[in-house]
C-alpha positions as CSV (number, residue, x, y, z in Angstrom):
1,X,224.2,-3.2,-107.7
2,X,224.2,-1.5,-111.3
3,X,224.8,-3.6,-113.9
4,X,228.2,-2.9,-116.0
5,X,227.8,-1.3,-119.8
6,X,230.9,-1.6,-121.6
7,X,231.5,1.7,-123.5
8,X,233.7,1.6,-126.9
9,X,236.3,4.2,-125.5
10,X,236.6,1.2,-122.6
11,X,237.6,-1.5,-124.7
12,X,241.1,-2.8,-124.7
13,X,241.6,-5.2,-127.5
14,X,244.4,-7.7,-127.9
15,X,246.6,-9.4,-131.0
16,X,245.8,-13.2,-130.9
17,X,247.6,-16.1,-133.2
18,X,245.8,-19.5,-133.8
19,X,247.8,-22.2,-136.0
20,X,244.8,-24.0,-137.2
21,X,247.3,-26.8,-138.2
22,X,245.7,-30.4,-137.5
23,X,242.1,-28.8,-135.8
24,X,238.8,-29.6,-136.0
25,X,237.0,-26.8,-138.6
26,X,233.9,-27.0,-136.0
27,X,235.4,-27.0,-132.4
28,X,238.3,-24.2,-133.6
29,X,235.5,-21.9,-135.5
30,X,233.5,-22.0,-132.2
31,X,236.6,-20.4,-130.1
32,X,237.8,-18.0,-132.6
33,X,234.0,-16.7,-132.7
34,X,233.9,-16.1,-128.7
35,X,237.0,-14.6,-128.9
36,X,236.1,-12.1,-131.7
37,X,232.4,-11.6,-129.5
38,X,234.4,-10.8,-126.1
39,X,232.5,-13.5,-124.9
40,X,236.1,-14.6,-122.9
41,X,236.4,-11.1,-120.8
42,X,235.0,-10.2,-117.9
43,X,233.0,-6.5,-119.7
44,X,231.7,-8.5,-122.3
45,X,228.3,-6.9,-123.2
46,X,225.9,-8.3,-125.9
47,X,225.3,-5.0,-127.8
48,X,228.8,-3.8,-128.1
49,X,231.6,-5.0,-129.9
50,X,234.5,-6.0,-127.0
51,X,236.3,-9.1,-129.0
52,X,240.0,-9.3,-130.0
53,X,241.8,-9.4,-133.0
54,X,242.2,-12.9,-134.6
55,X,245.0,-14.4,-136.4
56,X,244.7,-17.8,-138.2
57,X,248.1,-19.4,-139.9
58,X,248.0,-22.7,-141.6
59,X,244.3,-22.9,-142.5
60,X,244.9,-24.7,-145.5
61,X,245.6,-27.4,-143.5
62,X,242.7,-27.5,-141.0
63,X,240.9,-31.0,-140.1
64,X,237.6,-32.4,-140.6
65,X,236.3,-35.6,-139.5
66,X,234.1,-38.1,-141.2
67,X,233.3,-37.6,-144.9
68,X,232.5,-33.9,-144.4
69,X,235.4,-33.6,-147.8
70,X,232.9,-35.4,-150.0
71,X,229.9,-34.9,-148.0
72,X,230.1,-31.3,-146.9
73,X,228.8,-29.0,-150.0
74,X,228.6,-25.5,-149.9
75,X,226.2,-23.7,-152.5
76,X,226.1,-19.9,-154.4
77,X,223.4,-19.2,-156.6
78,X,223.6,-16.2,-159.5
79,X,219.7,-15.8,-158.7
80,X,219.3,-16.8,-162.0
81,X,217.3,-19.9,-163.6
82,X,219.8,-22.9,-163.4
83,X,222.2,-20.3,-161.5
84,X,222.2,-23.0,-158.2
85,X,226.1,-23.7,-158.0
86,X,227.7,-26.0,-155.6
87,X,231.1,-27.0,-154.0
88,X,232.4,-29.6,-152.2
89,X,234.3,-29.2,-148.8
90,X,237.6,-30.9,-150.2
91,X,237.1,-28.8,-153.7
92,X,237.0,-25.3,-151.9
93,X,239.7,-26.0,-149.3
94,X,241.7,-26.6,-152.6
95,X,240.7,-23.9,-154.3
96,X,240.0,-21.0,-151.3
97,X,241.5,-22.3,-147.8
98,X,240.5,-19.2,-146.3
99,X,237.1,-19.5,-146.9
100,X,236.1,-22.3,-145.4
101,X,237.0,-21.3,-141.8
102,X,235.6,-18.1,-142.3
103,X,232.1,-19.3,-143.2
104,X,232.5,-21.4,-140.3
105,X,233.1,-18.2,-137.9
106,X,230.1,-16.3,-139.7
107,X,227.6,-18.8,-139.1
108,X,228.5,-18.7,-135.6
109,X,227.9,-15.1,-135.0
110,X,225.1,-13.2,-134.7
111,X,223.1,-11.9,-137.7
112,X,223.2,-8.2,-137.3
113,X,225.5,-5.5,-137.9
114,X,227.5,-5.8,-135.0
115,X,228.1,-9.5,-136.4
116,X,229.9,-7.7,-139.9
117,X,232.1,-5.4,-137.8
118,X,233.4,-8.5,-135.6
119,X,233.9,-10.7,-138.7
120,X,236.5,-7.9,-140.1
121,X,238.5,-8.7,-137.2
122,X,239.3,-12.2,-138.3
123,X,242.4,-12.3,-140.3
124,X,243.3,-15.6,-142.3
125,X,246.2,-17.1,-143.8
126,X,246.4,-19.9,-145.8
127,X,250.4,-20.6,-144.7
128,X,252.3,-20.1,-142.1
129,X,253.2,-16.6,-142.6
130,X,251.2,-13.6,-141.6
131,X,252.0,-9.6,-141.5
132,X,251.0,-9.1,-138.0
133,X,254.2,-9.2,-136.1
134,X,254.2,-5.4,-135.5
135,X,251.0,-6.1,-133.2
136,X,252.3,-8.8,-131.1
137,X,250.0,-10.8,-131.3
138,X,250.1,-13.9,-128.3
139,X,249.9,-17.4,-129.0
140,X,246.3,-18.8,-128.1
């Protein structure tokens, strides 16, 4: 028995919606990141991008549990002396909802190049509202 290579002319991808309303940042990053891998579908092959599109509504208002909103910090530096900046989970879900859950999503994918061109398949939305509905994208 050969084993089966997905090709990218192969691929079929699909339109999915997620209302991140009331979930866990963790547990919901950790789907949306199989499902942009392919990991879900039968084809899926390691080396070749095979994941679905990925819509997120409401993930201003996604869950954590514990302290993680006082706890949780997230830091940039400038590469600069003193440059070291940092945020707290409750600050940057203020300021940048989006964010959060994509950080979340790239830290479970792989570190390649492979891992940049699934990431840009993740669309987020800090409301309810998103301009999608020409795909048709299915409820997950």
């Amino acid at each position: 028995m050969k084993t089966y290579t997905a090709k990218p002319g192969e691929i079929e991808r699909a339109w999915w919606v997620v209302d991140a309303q009331g979930k866990n940042l963790g547990r919901l990053a950790t789907q949306i990141a199989d499902m942009l891998r392919g990991k879900n579908k039968p084809q899926y092959t390691p080396h070749t991008d095979t994941g679905d599109f990925i819509v997120v509504v409401n993930a201003e208002k996604i869950a954590v549990t514990g302290k993680k909103m006082t706890d949780k910090v997230y830091y940039r530096t400038s590469i600069r002396p003193g440059g070291l900046k940092s945020r707290t989970l409750g600050e940057t879900l203020a300021l940048m909802p989006t964010e959060v859950l994509r950080h979340a999503v790239k830290g479970m994918l792989p570190k390649n190049k492979l891992a940049a061109r699934q990431l840009v398949k993740l669309k987020i939305y800090a409301g309810p509202e998103h301009p999608h509905a020409a795909q048709r994208p299915k409820e997950m």
